[in-house]
N, C-alpha and C positions, 0 to 999 in steps of 0.2 A: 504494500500500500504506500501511495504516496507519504512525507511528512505532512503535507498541508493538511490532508484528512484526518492525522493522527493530534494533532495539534486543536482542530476542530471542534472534534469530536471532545477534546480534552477541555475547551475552553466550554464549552454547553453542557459537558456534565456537571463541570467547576459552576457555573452558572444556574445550573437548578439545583445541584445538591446544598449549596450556600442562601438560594431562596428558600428551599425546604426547611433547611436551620433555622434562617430568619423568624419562619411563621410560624415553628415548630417553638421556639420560646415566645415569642408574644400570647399564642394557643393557651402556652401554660401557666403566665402569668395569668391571662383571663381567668382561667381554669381559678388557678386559686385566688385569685377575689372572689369568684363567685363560691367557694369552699365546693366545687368540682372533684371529679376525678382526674387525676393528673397524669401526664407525663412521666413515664421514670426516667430518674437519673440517669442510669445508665445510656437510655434512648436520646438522650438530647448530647453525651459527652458521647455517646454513639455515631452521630452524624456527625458533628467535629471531626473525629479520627477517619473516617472514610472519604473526607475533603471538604466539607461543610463548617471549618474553622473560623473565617472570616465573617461569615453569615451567623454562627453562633456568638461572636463575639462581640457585635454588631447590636443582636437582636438582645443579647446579655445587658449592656449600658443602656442602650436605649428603652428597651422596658422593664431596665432597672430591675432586672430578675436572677436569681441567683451571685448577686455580687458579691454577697457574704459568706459563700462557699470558697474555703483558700482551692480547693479541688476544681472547681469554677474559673475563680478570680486567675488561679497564675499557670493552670492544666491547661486550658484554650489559647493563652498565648504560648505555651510552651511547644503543644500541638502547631500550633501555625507556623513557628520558627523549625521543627521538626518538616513539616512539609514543603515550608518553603527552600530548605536545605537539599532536602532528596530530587526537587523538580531543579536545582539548579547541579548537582551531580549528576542527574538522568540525561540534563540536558550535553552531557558531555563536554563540556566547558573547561578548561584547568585548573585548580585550586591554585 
């Protein structure tokens, strides 16, 4: 397969899996005002790790949801710095 495809393909998964994070904390923040059923942890630091980092982290500050989890607070940025490490190695580039 070409690069271009592969690159594509990679930016539109990055692009929904990161919308999914987004809405997936906002969801849950709704969720508990309303004293709902919720989200589990694991499912929201879930998508983070499969590349929805940015979008979790994002949707974390801005609806002010889970900030007081140190597992939250310094786990998403540590994940993003994690991935964004492996896509700049992947990319074959020289340290």
């Amino acid at each position: 397969m070409d690069k271009t495809v592969w690159i594509t393909a990679a930016a539109v998964y990055l692009a929904l899996i990161n919308l999914t994070a987004f809405i997936l904390y906002g969801a849950d923040k709704k969720k508990a005002k309303r004293g709902q059923w919720r989200i589990p942890e694991k499912t929201l630091l879930g998508i983070a790790v499969i590349g929805g980092s940015a979008g979790a982290i994002l949707g974390m500050f801005l609806f002010r949801h889970k900030t007081k989890h140190w597992y939250f607070r310094y786990g998403l940025p540590a994940i993003l710095i994690v991935q964004m490490a492996l896509v700049y190695v992947l990319s074959g580039r020289p340290l």
